[in-house]
C-alpha positions as CSV (number, residue, x, y, z in Angstrom):
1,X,-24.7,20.2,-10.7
2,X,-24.4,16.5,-11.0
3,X,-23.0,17.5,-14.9
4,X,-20.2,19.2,-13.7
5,X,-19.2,16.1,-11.1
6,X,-19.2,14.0,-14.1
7,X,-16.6,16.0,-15.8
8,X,-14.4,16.9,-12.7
9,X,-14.6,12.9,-12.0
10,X,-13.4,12.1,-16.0
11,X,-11.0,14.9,-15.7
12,X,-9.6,14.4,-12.5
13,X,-9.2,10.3,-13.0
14,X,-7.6,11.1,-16.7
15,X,-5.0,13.3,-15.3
16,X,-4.1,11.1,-12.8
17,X,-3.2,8.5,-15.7
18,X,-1.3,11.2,-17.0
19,X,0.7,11.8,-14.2
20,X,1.1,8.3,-13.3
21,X,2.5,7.3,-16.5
22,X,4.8,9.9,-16.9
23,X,6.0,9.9,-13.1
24,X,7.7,13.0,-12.8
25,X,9.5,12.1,-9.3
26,X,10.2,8.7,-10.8
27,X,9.4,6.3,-7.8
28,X,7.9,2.9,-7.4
29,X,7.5,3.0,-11.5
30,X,6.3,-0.1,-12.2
31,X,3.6,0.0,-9.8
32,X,2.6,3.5,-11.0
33,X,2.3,2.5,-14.7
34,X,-0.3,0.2,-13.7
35,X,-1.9,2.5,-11.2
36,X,-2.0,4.8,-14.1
37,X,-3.9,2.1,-16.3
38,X,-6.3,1.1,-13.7
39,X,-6.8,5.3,-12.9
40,X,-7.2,5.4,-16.7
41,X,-10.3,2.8,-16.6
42,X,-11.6,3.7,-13.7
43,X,-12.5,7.2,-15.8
44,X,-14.2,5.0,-18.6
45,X,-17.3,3.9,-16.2
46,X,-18.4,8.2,-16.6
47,X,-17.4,7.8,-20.6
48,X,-20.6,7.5,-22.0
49,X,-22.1,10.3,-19.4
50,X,-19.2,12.6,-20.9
51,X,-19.9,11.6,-24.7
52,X,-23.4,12.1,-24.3
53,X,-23.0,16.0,-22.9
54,X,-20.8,16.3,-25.7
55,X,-23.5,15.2,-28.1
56,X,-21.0,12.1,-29.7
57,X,-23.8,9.4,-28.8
58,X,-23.1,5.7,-29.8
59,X,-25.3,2.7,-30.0
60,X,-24.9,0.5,-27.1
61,X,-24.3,-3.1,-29.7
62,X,-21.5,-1.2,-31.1
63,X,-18.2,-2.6,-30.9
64,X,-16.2,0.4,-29.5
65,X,-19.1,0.3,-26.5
66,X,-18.2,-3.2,-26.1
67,X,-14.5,-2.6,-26.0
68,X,-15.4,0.2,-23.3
69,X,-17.4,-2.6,-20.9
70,X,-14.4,-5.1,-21.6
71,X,-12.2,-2.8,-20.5
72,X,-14.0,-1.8,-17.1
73,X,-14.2,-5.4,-16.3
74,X,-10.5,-5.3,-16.6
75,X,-10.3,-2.2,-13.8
76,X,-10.6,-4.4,-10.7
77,X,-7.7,-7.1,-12.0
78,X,-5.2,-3.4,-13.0
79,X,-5.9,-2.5,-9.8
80,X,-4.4,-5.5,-8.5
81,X,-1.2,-5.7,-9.9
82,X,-0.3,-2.0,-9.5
83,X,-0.6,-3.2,-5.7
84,X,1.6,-6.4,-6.5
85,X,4.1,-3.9,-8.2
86,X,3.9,-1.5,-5.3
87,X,5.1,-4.8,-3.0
88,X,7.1,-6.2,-5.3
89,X,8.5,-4.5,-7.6
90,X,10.1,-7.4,-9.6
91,X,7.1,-9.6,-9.9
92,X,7.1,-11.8,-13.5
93,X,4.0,-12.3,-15.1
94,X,3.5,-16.6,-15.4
95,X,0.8,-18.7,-17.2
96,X,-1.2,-18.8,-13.9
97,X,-1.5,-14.7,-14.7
98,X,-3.7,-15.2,-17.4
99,X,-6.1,-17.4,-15.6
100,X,-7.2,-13.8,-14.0
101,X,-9.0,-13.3,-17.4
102,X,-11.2,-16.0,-17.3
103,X,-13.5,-13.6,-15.3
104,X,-13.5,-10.6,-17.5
105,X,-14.3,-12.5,-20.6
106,X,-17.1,-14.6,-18.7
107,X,-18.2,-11.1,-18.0
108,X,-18.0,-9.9,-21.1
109,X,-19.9,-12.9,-23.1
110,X,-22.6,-11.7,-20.3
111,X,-22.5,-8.4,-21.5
112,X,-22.8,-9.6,-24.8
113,X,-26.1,-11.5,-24.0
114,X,-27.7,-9.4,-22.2
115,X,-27.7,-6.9,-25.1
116,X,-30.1,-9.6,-26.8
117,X,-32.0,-9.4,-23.2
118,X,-32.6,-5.6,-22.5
119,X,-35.8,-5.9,-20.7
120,X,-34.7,-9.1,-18.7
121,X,-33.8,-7.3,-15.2
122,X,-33.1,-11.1,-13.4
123,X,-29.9,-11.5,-16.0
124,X,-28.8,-7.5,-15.6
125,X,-28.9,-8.4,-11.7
126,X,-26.8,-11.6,-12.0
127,X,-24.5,-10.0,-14.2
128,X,-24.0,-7.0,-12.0
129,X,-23.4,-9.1,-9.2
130,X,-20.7,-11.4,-10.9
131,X,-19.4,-8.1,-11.4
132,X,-19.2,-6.6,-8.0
133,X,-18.1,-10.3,-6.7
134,X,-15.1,-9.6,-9.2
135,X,-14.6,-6.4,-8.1
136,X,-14.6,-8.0,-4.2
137,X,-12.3,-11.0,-5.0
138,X,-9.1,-8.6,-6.5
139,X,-9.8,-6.3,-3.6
140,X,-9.3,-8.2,-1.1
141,X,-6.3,-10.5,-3.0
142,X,-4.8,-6.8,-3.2
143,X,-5.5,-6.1,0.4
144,X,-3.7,-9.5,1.5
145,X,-0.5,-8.0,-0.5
146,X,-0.5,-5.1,1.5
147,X,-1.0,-7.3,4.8
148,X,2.3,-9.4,3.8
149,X,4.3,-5.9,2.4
150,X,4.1,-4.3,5.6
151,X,5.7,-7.4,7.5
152,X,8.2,-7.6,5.4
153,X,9.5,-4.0,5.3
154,X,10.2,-3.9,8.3
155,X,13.1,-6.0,7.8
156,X,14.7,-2.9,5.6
157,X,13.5,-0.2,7.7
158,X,13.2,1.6,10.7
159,X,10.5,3.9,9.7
160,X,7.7,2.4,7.7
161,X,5.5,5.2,7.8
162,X,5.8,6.5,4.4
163,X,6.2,3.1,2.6
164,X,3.8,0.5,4.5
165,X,1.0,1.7,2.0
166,X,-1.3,2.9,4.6
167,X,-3.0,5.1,1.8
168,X,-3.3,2.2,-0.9
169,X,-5.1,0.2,2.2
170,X,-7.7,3.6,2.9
171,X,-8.1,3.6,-1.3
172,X,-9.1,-0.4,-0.8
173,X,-11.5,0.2,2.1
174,X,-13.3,3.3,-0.2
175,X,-13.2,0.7,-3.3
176,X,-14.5,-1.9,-1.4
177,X,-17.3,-0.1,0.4
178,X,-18.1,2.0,-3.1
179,X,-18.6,-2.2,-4.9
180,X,-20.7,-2.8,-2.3
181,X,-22.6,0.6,-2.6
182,X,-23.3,0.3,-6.4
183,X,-24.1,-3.2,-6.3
184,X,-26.7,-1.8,-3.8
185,X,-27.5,1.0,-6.2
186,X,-28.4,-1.2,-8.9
187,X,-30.2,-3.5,-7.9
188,X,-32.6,-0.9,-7.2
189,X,-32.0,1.6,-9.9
190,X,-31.7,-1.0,-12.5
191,X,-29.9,0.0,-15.5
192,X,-29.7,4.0,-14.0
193,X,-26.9,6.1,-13.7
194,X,-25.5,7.3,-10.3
195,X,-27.1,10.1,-9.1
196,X,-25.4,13.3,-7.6
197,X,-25.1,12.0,-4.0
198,X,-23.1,9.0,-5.2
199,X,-20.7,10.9,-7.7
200,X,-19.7,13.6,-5.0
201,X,-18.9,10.6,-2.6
202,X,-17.0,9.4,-5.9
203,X,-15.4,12.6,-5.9
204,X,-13.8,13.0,-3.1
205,X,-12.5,9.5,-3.0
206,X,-10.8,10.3,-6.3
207,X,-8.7,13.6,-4.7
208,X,-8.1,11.5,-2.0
209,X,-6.5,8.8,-4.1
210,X,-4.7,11.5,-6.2
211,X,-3.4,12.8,-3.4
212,X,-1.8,9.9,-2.0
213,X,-0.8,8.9,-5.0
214,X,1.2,12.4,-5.6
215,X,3.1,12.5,-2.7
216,X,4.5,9.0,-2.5
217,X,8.2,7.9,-1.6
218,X,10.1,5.1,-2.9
219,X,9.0,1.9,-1.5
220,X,12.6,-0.5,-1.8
221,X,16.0,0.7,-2.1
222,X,17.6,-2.4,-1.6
223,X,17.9,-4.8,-5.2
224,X,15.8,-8.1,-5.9
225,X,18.8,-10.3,-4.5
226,X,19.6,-8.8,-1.9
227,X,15.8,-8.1,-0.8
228,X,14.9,-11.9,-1.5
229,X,17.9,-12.9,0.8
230,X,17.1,-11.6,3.6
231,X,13.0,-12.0,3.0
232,X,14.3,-16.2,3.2
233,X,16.4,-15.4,6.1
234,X,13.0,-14.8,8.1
235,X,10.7,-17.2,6.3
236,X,12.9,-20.1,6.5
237,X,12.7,-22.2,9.4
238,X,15.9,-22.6,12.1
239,X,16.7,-25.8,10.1
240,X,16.4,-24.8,7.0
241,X,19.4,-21.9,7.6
242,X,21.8,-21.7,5.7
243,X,24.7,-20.1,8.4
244,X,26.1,-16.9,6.7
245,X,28.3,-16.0,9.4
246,X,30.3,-18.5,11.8
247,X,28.9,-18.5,15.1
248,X,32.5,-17.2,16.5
249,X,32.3,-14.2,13.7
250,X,28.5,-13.7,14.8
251,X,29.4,-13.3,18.7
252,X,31.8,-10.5,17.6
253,X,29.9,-8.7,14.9
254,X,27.0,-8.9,18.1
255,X,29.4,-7.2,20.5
256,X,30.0,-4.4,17.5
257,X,26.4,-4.1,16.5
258,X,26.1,-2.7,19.9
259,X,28.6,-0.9,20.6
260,X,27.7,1.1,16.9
261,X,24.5,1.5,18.5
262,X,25.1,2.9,21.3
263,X,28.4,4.9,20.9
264,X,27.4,6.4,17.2
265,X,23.6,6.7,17.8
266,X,22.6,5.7,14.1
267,X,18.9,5.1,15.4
268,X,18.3,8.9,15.6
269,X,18.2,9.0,12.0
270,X,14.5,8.5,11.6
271,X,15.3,7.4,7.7
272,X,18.0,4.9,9.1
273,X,18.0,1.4,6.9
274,X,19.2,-2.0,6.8
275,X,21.8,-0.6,3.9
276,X,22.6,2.5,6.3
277,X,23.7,0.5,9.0
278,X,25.3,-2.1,6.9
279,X,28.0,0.6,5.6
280,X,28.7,1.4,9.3
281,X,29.2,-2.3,10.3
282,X,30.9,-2.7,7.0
283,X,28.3,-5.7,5.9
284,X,26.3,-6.3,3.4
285,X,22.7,-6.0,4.0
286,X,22.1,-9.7,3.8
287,X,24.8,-9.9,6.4
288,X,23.5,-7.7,9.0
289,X,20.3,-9.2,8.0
290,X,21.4,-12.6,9.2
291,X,23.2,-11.0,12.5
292,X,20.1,-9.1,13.6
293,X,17.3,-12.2,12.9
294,X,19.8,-14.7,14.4
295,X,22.1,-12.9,16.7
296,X,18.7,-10.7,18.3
297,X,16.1,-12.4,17.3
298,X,15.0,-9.8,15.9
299,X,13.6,-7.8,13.1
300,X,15.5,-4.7,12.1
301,X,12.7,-2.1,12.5
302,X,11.7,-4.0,16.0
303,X,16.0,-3.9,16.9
304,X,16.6,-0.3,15.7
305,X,13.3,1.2,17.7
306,X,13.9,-0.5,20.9
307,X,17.1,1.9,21.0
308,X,14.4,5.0,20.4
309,X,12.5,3.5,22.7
310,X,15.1,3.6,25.4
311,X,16.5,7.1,24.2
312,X,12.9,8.2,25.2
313,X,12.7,6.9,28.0
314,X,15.7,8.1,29.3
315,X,14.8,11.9,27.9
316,X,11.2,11.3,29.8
317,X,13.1,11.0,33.3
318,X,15.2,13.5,33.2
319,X,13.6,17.0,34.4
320,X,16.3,19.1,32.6
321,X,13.5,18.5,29.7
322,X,10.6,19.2,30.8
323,X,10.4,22.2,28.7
324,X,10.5,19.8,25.7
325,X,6.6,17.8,24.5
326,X,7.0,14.2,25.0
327,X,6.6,14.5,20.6
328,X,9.9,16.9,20.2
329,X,11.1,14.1,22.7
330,X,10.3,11.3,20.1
331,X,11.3,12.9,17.3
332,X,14.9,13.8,18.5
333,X,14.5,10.6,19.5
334,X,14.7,9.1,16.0
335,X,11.1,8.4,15.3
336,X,9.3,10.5,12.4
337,X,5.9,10.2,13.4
338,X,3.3,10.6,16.1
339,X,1.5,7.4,15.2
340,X,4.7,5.2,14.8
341,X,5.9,6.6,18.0
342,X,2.7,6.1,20.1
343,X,2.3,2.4,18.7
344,X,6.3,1.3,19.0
345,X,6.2,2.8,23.0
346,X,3.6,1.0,23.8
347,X,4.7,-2.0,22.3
348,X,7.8,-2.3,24.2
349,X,6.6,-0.7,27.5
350,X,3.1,-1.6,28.0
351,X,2.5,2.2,28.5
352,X,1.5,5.0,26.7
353,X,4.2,7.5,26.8
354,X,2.5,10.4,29.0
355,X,1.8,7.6,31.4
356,X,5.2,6.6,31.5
357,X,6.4,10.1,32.3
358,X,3.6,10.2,34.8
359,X,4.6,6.8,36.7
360,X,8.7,7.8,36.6
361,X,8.2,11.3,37.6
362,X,5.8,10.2,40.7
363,X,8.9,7.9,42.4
């Protein structure tokens, strides 16, 4: 049994590179090229298992088995950037890039050494722990990229549920727990392979990736200008802005936000974005960018679901819908999920929404 989970797991991860690198809804490409690579050596680490059923058997000082190990130390460090492309899709590699080897080659030298040291379990232990602390140190970078992404999105959007990355952040949780697991695993099956247990939970975290992978939307639709303007707009400090609009054009284009708002209903769209909106207030993104973060206060996801908020409300008092769920509420409403919904209610009401349809209908 274990036999056949080696071969679904080299099968499953290789055509996942395949798919990745040839993209066929071509989103987020960039980040999927490199999520391709790392799927790609992610399958090596069952490599030898599937040479060895198929009888092609290599000598472990050879120098394509080296290449393999180098390789696999690379796995953690592709993983990475195919998260820093799935944030930011422009990112330029710099000479502080290649200081990320420095670990894989210390690891490799390691590797190298410790063929001349077979029997010496303390220096197979270290090594697999430098390793796992590797393995630890890009996961967690990669999970801080994610932290930062979904902040910033929702300066472009209204509806981060299909781009905040939720399923790269499960995929880092599994890889994370998995380093931890086979650091475990070795250091008390030294130098043995995992057994059937360990490749089925292996398994199921590769559909799972897969899956997520598949079915992914793309991320930014705004260009690298125009999305770093208006990520400075927010980072910089009241001081340090530069005014985009003068204050007298600003009190207008205020007056007119709303009144779009409220007259055209634009926040019903539950895929409604900065660019969206900007075409109705005929402004540029950065623009409307400025007149929302200065003008409000506010972000644009945070400005656009305080109108759905308020559309809710007003649907959950009115007993000519009772015959509607407080969900078909939300969702005419504007918002495209049950999660976002629940989480953005309570936000701005202190109240879950049944409660709030409890307390109203009770006056």
């Amino acid at each position: 049994m274990n036999t056949i989970i080696i071969i679904l797991l080299f099968g499953a991860l290789f055509l996942l590179f395949i798919l990745l690198i040839t993209n066929p809804l071509k989103v987020n490409k960039k980040a999927n090229f490199w999520f391709g690579i790392f799927s790609l050596l992610f399958s090596t680490f069952w490599l030898e298992e599937v040479l060895n059923l198929a009888k092609l058997d290599f000598q472990l000082n050879s120098c394509f088995y080296i290449l393999i190990r180098f390789l696999q130390f690379l796995t953690p460090l592709v993983f990475y950037y195919s998260t820093v492309y799935f944030t930011n899709p422009d990112y330029r590699f710099g000479k502080r890039d290649l200081l990320y080897l420095i670990a894989p080659i210390i690891l490799l030298v390691g590797h190298i050494l410790q063929q001349q040291l077979p029997t010496d379990k303390i220096f197979f232990s270290v090594l697999n722990i430098l390793i796992i602390l590797q393995a630890i140190y890009f996961i967690v970078y990669a999970y801080l990229k994610i932290r930062l992404h979904k902040k910033r999105i929702r300066l472009f959007s209204s509806n981060t549920v299909e781009i905040n990355l939720k399923w790269l952040e499960y995929i880092i949780y599994a890889l994370l727990a998995l380093s931890l697991f086979i650091a475990g695993y070795n250091l008390i099956f030294i130098g043995d392979n995992l057994n059937l247990f360990a490749n089925v939970i292996m398994l199921a975290i590769v559909f799972f990736i897969a899956y997520n992978a598949l079915k992914q939307q793309e991320i930014f639709t705004l260009n690298e200008i125009e999305r770093n303007q208006i990520i400075t707009i927010k980072e910089q400090t009241n001081t340090e802005r530069q005014k985009i609009l003068a204050d007298n054009e600003l009190a207008t284009l205020k007056v007119k936000l709303i009144e779009v708002m409220e007259n055209d209903k634009p926040f019903l769209d539950s895929n409604l974005s900065l660019v969206n909106l900007s075409k109705l207030m005929n402004l540029t993104p950065h623009q409307l960018s400025y007149l929302i973060n200065i003008g409000f206060n506010e972000n644009f996801f945070l400005f656009v679901n305080k109108y759905r908020v308020e559309r809710v409300k007003e649907l959950l008092i009115n007993k000519e819908n009772d015959h509607l769920s407080i969900l078909g509420i939300a969702f005419e409403s504007g918002f495209s999920s049950k999660t976002a919904f629940n989480t953005t209610f309570k936000k701005f009401t202190q109240q879950t929404p049944s409660k709030y349809k409890k307390s109203r209908t009770t006056l």
